[in-house]
C-alpha positions in Angstrom: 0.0 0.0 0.0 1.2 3.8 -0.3 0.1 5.0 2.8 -0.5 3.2 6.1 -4.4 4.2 5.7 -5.1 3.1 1.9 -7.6 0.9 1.4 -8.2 -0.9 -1.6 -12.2 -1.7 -3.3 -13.0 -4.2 -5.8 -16.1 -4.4 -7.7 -17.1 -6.9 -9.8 -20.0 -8.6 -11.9 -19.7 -11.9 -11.4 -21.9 -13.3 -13.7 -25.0 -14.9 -12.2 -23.6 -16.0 -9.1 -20.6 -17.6 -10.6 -23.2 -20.4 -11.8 -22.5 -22.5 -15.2 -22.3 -20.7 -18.1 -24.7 -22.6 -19.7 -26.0 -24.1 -17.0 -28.5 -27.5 -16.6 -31.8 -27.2 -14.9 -30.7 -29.3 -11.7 -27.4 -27.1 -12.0 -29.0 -23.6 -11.7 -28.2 -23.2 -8.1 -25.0 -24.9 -8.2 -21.5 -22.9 -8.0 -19.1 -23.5 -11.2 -16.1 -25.3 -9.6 -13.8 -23.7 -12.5 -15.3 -20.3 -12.5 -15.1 -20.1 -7.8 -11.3 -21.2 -8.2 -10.6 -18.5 -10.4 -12.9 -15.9 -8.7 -11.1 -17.1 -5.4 -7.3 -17.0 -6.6 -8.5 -13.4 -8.6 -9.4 -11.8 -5.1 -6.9 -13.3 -3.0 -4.4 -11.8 -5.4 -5.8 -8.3 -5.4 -6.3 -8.3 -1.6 -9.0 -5.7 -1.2 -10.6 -4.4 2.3 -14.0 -4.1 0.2 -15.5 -6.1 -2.2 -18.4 -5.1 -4.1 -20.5 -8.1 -6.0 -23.3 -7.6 -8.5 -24.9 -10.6 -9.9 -24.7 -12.2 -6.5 -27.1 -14.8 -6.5 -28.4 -15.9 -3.5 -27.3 -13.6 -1.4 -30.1 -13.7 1.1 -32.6 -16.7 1.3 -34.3 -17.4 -1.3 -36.8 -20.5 -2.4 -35.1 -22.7 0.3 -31.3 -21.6 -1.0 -28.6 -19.5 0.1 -25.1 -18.5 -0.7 -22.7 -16.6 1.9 -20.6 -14.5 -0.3 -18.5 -13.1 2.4 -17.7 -16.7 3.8 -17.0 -18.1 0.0 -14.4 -14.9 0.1 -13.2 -14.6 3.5 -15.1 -11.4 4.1 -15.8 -10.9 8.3 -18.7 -8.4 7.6 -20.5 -8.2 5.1 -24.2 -6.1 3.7 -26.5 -8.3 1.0 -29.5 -7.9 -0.8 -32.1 -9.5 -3.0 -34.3 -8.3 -5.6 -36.3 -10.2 -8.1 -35.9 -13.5 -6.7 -32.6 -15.1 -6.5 -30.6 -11.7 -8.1 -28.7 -9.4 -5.4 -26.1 -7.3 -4.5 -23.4 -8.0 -1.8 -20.9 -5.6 -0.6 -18.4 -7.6 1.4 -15.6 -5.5 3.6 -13.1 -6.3 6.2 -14.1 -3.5 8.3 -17.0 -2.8 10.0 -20.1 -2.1 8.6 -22.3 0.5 10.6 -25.4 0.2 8.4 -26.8 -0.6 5.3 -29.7 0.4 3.1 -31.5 -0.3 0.0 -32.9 1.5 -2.8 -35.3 0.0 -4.7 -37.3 0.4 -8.4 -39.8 -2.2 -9.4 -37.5 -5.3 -10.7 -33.7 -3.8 -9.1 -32.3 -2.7 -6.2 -29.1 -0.2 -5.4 -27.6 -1.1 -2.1 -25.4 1.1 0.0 -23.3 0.4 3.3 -22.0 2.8 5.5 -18.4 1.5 6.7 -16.0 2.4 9.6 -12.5 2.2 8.2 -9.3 3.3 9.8 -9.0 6.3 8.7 -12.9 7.2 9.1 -16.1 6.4 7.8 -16.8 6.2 4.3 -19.8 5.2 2.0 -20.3 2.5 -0.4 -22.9 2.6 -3.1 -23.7 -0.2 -5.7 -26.5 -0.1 -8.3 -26.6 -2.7 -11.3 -29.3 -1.5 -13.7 -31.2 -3.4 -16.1 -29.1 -2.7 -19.6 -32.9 -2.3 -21.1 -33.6 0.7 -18.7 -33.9 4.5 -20.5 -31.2 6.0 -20.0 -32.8 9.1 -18.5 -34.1 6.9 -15.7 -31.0 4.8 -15.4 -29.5 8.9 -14.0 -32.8 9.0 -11.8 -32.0 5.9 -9.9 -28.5 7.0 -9.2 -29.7 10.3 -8.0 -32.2 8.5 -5.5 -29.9 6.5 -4.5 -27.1 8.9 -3.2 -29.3 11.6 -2.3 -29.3 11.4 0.8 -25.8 10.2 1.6 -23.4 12.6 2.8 -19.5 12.1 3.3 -16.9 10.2 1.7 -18.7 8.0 -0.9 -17.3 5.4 -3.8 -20.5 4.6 -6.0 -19.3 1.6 -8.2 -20.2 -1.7 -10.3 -21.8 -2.6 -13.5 -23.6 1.0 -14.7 -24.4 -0.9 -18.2 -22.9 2.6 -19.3 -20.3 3.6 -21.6 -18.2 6.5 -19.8 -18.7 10.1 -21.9 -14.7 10.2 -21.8 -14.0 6.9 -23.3 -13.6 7.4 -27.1 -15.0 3.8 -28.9 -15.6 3.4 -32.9 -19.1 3.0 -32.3 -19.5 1.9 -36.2 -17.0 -1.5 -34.8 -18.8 -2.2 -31.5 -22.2 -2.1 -33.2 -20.4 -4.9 -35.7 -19.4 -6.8 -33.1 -22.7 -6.7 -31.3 -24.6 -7.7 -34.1 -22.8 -11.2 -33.6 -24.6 -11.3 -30.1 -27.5 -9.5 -30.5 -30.0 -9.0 -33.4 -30.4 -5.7 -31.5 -27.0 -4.2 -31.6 -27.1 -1.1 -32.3 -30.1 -0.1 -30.1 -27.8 -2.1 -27.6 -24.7 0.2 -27.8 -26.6 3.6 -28.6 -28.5 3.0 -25.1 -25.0 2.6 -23.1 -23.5 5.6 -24.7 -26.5 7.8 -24.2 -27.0 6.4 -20.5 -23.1 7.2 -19.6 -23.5 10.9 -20.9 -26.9 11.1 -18.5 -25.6 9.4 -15.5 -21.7 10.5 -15.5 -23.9 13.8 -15.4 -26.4 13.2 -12.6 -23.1 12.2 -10.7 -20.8 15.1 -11.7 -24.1 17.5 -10.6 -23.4 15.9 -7.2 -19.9 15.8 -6.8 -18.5 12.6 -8.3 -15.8 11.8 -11.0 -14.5 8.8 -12.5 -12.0 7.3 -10.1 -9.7 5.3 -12.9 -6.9 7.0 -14.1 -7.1 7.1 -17.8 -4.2 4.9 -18.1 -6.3 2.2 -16.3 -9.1 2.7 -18.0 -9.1 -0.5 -19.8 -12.3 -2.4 -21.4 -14.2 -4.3 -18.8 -16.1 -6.2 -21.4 -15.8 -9.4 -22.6 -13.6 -11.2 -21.0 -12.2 -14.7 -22.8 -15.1 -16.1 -21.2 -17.9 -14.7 -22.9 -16.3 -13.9 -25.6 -12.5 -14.4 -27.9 -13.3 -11.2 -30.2 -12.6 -7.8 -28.4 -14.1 -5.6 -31.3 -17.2 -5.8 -28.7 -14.7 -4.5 -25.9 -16.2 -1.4 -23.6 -15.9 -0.4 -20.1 -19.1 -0.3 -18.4 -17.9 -1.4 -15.4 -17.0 2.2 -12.9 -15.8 3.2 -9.6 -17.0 6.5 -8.9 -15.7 9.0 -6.3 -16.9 12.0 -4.2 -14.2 15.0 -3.1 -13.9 13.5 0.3 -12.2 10.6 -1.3 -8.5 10.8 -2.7 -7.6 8.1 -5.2 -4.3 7.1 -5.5 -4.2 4.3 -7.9 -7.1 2.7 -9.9 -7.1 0.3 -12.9 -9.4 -2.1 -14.9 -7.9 -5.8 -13.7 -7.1 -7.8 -16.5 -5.5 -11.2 -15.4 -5.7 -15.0 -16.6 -8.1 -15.7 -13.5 -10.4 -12.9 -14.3 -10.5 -14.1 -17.9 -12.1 -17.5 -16.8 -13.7 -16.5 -13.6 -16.5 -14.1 -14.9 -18.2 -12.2 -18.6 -16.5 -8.9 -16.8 -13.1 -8.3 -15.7 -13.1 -6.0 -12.4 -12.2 -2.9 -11.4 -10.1 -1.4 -8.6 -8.7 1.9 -7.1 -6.5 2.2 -3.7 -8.2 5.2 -2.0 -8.0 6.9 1.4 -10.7 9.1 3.0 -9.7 12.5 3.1 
């Protein structure tokens, strides 16, 4: 670390509960061995005190099954929550967690945990939106959600938004799309139009991309999902408030992370101001 203080955050998608990729019906609640091996070597190499999961499956009880996210990743506390069904978010730290709180739209759920770290308290915010959502209301939910936090707050995970500041050849990654989706270029227009709204609901209030642009590598595909990176775009953020200094922050890219998940994670080293 740089300073005796720095913490270090992960967040990362990781991809329906780290289930099968193509999973059977009598394997739908079942953790892929191959996948959880690589998820598991991934974190341990990264170390963080906070790790933020979308597409946590499980989380909580659901239909007579449960996964603990923060046991599976050697988490001591740990704040999870459900929403449609079996789909959650888990934010997993090895500090202290004060309190925790939802916020909630018919079929998703943002999830924020207030955490007492060693150099002072600090938020954590999480929202994985449908990628179908307008974009204008994609910006609303992010502007509910933090509203009413104040402090030091780090707003991260899978927007399902192509940052305003990342230059792609939208021409190419409409291509590539159409090999995935028969509606590619409503797909890629939608994530460009919802990073312009939301990166601007959350300058408005204060926050800035925390990856340096020499980190700011592509968080999709990974080799899992997909071999052809004409598709590749970040979508995956860590966003910070003035009350939090960054001091490193990167897009991981790693042989684990290629098997372990459809997005690669990202990470900064912060302290709280």
């Amino acid at each position: 670390m740089s300073r005796p203080d720095a913490l270090r955050i992960v967040s990362f998608n990781i991809l329906e509960g780290l289930r099968p990729v193509k999973p059977r019906a009598r394997e739908r609640r079942n953790i892929d061995r191959t996948r959880s091996e690589a998820a598991l070597s991934l974190i341990g190499e990264l170390a963080p005190d906070i790790l933020v999961l979308n597409e946590a499956l499980f989380c909580r009880q659901h239909a007579g099954h449960m996964i603990d996210y923060g046991e599976l990743f050697g988490f001591p506390y740990q704040a999870a929550a459900l929403y449609d069904g079996a789909w959650g978010n888990a934010i997993l730290s090895r500090h202290p967690i004060a309190k925790s709180e939802e916020m909630r739209i018919y079929n998703r759920s943002g999830l924020a945990a207030l955490i007492n770290g060693p150099g002072g308290r600090f938020t954590v915010a999480s929202y994985h939106p449908h990628p179908h959502r307008y974009p204008e209301n994609k910006a609303l939910d992010f502007a509910r959600m933090i509203g009413g936090i104040t402090g030091p707050l780090i707003l991260c995970g899978d927007l399902n938004c192509i940052s305003p500041e990342d230059a792609i050849d939208r021409a190419q990654v409409v291509a590539a799309f159409e090999r995935i989706t028969p509606t590619a270029a409503d797909t890629v227009d939608r994530m460009i139009e919802s990073g312009k709204l939301v990166f601007g609901a959350l300058a408005e209030r204060g926050l800035a991309d925390a990856i340096p642009p020499a980190g700011r590598r592509y968080s999709i595909p990974t080799d899992l999902l997909n071999a052809d990176k004409a598709s590749a775009v970040r979508i995956d953020h860590i966003l910070v408030n003035p009350a939090i200094e960054v001091l490193s922050g990167e897009v991981v890219h790693s042989p684990h992370s290629n098997q372990a998940s459809d997005h690669h994670p990202v990470m900064i080293e912060f302290r709280v101001r």
